[in-house]
GUVO-689922 format. One record per residue (C-alpha): residue number from 1; z, y, x; residue in three letters. Coordinates in steps of 0.001 Angstrom, whole numbers, plus 500000, padded with zeros to 6 digits. Each point is the difference from the previous one (the first is absolute). Example, Ala and Ser with C-alpha at 12.3 -4.5 7.8 and 13.67 -1.06 7.14 Angstrom:
BEGIN
1_507800_495500_512300_Ala
2_499340_503440_501370_Ser
//
This chain:
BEGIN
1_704991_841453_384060_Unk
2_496863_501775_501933_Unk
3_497010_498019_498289_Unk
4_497056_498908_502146_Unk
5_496803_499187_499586_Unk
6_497968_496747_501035_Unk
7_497893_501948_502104_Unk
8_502742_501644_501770_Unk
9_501514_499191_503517_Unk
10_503150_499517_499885_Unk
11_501972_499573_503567_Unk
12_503323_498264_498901_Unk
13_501601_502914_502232_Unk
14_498059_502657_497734_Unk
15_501691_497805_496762_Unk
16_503206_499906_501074_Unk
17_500014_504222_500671_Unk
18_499149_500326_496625_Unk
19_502007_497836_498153_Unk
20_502926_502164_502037_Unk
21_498398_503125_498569_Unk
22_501380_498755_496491_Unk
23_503512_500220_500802_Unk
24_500820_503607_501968_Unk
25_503250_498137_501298_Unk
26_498798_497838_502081_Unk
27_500734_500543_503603_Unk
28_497011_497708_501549_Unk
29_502934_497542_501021_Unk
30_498292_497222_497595_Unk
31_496393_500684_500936_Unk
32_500337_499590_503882_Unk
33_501622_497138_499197_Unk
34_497003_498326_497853_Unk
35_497751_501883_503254_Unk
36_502051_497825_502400_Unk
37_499938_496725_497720_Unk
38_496386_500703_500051_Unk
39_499286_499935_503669_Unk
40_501814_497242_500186_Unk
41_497875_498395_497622_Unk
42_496982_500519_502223_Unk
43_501475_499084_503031_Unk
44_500683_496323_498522_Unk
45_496939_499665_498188_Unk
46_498408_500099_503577_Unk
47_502556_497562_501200_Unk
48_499400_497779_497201_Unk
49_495882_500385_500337_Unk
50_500231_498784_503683_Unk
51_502683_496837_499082_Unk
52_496908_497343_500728_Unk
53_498665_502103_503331_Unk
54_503526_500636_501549_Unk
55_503357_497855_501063_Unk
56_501821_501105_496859_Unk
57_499670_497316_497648_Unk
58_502688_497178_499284_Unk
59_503398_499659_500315_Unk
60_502704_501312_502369_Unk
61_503179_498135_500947_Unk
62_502055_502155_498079_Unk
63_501572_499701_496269_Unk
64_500390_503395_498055_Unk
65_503256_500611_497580_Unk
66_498368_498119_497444_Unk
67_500209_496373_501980_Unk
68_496052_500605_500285_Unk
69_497721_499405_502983_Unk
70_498690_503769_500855_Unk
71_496243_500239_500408_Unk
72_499139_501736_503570_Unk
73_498376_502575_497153_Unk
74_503237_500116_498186_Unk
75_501276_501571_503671_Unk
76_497413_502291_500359_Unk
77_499747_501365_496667_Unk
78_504235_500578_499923_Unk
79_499239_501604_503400_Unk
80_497435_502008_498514_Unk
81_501678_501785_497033_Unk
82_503395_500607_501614_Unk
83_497961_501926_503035_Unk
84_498269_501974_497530_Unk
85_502696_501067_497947_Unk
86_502915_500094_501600_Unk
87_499547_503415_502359_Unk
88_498217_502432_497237_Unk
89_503641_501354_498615_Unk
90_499303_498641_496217_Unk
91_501903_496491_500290_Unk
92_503894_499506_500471_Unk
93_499607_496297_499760_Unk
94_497625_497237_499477_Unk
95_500401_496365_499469_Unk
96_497689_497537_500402_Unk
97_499673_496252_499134_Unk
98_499573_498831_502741_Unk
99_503229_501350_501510_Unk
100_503264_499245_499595_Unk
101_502016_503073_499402_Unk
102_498510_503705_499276_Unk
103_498134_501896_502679_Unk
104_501402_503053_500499_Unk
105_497999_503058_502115_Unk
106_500664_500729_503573_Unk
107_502487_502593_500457_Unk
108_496942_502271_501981_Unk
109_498255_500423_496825_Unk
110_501285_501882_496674_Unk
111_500507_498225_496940_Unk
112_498738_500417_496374_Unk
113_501005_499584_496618_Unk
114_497856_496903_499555_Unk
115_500598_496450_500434_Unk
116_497199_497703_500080_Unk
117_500151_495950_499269_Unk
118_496793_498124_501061_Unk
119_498592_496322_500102_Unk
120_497705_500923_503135_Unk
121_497599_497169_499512_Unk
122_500439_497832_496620_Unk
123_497972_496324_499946_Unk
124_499532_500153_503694_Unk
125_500612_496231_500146_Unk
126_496296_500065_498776_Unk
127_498389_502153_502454_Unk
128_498644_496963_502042_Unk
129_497892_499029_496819_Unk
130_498636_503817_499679_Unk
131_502168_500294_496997_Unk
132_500653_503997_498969_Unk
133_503486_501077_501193_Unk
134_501461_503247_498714_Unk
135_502716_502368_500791_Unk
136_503149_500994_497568_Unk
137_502187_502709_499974_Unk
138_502228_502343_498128_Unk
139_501399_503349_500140_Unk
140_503944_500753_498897_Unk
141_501666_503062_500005_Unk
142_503150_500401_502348_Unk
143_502949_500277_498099_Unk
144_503052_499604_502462_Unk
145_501121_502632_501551_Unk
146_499858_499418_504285_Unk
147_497192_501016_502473_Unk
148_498637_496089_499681_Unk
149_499164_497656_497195_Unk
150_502233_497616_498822_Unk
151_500183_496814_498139_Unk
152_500446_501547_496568_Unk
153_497146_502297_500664_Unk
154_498224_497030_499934_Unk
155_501170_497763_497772_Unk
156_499167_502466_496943_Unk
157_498093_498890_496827_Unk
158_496543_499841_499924_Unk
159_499793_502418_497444_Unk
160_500958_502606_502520_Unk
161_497113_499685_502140_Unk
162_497939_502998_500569_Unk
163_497193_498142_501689_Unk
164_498879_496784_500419_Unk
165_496665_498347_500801_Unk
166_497810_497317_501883_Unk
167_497067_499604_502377_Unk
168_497754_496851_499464_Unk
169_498489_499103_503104_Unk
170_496700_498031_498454_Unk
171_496049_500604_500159_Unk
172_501317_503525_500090_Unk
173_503071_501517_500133_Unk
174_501739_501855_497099_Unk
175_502833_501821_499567_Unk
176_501541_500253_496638_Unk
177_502935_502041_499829_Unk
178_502538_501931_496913_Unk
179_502136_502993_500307_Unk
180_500610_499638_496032_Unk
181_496714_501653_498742_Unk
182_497671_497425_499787_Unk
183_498724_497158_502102_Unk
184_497437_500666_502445_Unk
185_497879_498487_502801_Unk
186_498071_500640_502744_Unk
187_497628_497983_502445_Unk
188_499671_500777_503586_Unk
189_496684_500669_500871_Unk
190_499943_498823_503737_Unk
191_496979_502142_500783_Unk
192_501874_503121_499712_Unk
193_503603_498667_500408_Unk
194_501199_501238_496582_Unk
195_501215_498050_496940_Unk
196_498188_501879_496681_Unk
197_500836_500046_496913_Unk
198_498196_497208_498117_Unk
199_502611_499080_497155_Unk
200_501629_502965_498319_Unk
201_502262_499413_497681_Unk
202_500034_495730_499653_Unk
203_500501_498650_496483_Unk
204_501118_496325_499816_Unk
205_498556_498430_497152_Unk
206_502677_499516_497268_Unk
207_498650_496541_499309_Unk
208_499647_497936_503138_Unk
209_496979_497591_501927_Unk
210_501893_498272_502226_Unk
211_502798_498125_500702_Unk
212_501278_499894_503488_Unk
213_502682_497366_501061_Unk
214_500675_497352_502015_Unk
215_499642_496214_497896_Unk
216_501275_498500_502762_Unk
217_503898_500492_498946_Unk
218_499698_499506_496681_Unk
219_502139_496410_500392_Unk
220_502632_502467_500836_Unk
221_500028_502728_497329_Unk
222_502129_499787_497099_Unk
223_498543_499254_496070_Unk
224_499952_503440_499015_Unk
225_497677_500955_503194_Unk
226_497840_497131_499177_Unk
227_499606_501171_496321_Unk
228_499036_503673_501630_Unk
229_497358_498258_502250_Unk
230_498552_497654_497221_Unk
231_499484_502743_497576_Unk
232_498551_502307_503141_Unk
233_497130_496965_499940_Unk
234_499580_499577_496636_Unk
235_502021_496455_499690_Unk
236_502468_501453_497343_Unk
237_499934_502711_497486_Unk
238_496967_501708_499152_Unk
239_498699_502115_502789_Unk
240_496718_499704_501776_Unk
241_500198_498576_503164_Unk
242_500753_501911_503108_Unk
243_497587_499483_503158_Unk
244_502090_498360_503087_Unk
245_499734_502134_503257_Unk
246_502440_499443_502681_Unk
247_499135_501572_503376_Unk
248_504244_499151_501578_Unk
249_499676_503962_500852_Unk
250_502350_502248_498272_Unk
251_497575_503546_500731_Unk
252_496909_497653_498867_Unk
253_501224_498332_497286_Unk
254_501671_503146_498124_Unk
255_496649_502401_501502_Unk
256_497714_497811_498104_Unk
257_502251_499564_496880_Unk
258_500248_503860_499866_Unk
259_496850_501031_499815_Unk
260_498649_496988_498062_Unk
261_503005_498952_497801_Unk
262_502420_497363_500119_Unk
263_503257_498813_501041_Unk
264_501875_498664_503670_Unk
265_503066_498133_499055_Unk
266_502207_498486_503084_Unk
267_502728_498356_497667_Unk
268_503151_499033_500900_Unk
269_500259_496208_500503_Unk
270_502515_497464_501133_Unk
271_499525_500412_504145_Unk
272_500177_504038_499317_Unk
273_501994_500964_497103_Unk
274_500381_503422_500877_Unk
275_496055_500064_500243_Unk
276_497584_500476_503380_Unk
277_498528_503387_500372_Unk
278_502109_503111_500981_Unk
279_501677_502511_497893_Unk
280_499792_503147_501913_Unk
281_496701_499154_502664_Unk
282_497522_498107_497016_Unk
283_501496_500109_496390_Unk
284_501100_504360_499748_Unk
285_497316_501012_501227_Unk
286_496669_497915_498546_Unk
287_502805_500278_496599_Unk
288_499503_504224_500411_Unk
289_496409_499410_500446_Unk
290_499286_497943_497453_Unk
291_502252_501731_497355_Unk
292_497997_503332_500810_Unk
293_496662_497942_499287_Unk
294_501062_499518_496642_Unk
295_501509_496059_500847_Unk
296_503515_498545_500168_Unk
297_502198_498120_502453_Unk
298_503126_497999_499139_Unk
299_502098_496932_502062_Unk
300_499829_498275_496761_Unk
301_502902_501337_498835_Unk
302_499983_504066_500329_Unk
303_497300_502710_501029_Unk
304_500231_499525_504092_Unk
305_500286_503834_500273_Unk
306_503495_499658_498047_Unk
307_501225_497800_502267_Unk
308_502836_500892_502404_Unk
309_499946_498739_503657_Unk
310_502771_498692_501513_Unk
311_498269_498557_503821_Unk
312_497441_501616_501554_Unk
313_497997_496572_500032_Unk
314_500141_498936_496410_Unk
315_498182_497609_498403_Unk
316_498331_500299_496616_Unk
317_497979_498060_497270_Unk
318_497183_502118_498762_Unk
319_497705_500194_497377_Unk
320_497802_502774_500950_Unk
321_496369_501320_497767_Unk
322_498142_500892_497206_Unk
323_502982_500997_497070_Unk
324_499289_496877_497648_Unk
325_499928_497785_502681_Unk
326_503577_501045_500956_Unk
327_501132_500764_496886_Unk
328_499379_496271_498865_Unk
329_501863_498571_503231_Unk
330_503126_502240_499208_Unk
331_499854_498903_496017_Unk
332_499899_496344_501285_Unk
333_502781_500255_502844_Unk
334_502391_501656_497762_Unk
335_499689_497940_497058_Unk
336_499081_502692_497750_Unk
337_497214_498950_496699_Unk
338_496729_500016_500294_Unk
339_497976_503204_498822_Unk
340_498341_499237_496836_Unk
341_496984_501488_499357_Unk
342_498544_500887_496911_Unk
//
């Protein structure tokens, strides 16, 4: 990894050119797609900056796949990323969660080795309130054999991802993206229209501040979730409390977790036993980030990057943070002994 230091500039273009430096095989395939993702990335941040001056805030008429009402930003943003990417020859497929089935390229352009997987705009049910909204997405290699991408090509472990990242559209915008060596982010410094690097190589503390999760369905969870939660607040066992922040967005929550330490669980419960958040748009990829920060993700049951797909909208618990934090939800879940220590 090329090492920087604080005083240099750092143009996330310049960063990604020299991370592809280290590995002589690379054919640039990977990089123009984390260029395109990019742009894309700036082009919503501007969207998202003018919400409150412009006719794009609220709801549409429309439901997405999920049985959700779609944001007018939801539209945009979808609109947005599949414009970008799907001409530049580096894609054979994308799929997005707010569509239905996968999104394969015109037959005009050429297609790539790539697939990409996004959540284009993740808590936008709170843009109204000024609430930061991100972006998700996630990189798989093709691995069928036909001109386009197919279903298996995307339903592939998360393990197998070669990419993955998000954009948190907040005070500023950040990208924070993996290809496997390291975590690392970058803010987009609207003067010049670049995002910099401002967080090389992100460490997640192993022992976590925060606890991020929703109280609300706690009625519905099962004992052995409740046990998790009470010992996350210092109620049971003998752990120091953790501080409750809840923002009800994914990018925010798991951004300020991240770089501060803590945990995001989205348990299963009664109403969703399969879990709420998305296997292949949310959990793989902030799983591959977080994992590459030195953290851990699991569904309560198994590491989320071990787990195999089988619909290209499933749903997921997660446990996602700081190692401990994790580690103590997974001990709990799966009735293994406490850790003793001496």
């Amino acid at each position: 990894m090329v090492k920087h230091t604080a005083t240099s500039v750092v143009t996330i273009d310049r960063f990604i050119i020299e991370e592809e430096r280290n590995h002589p095989e690379a054919t640039g395939e990977l990089s123009g797609v984390l260029y395109d993702l990019a742009l894309a990335a700036k082009m919503i941040a501007n969207k998202v900056r003018s919400a409150g001056l412009a006719d794009i805030l609220g709801a549409t008429e429309n439901e997405n796949v999920q049985g959700e009402v779609q944001q007018k930003l939801d539209i945009m943003a979808n609109e947005i990323i599949v414009k970008a990417m799907d001409h530049g020859g580096r894609l054979c497929a994308m799929a997005s969660e707010e569509e239905p089935g996968i999104i394969q390229i015109p037959e005009a352009f050429k297609c790539g080795k790539y697939c990409l997987l996004f959540d284009p705009l993740d808590g936008s049910s709170n843009i109204d309130v000024n609430v930061p909204v991100g972006t998700i997405f996630s990189v798989v290699r093709k691995i069928t054999r036909g001109r386009h991408g197919e279903l298996e090509d995307m339903l592939q472990p998360g393990r197998r991802q070669v990419a993955a990242g998000y954009v948190i559209y907040g005070s500023s915008t950040m990208m924070v993206y993996t290809t496997g060596q390291g975590a690392h982010g970058f803010t987009l410094d609207p003067s010049i229209g670049e995002f910099l690097l401002s967080h090389p190589n992100i460490r997640i503390p192993e022992n976590g501040r925060y606890l991020s999760v929703n109280d609300s369905y706690e009625q519905l969870w099962d004992d052995k979730v409740r046990s998790v939660m009470r010992r996350y607040k210092g109620l049971e066992g003998d752990r120091s409390p953790l501080s409750r922040r809840y923002v009800g967005s994914l990018v925010a929550d798991f951004h300020r977790n991240l770089l501060g330490g803590g945990i995001f669980a989205y348990p299963a419960n009664r109403k969703t036993p399969k879990g709420k958040l998305r296997l292949l748009y949310e959990a793989n990829p902030l799983a591959f980030i977080v994992e590459q920060a030195g953290g851990m993700a699991c569904d309560g049951a198994q590491r989320v990057l071990d787990v195999q797909p089988t619909e290209l909208h499933q749903r997921t618990p997660l446990y996602i943070g700081s190692k401990t934090d994790v580690e103590l939800a997974q001990r709990v879940l799966s009735g293994q002994p406490e850790l003793v220590v001496a």
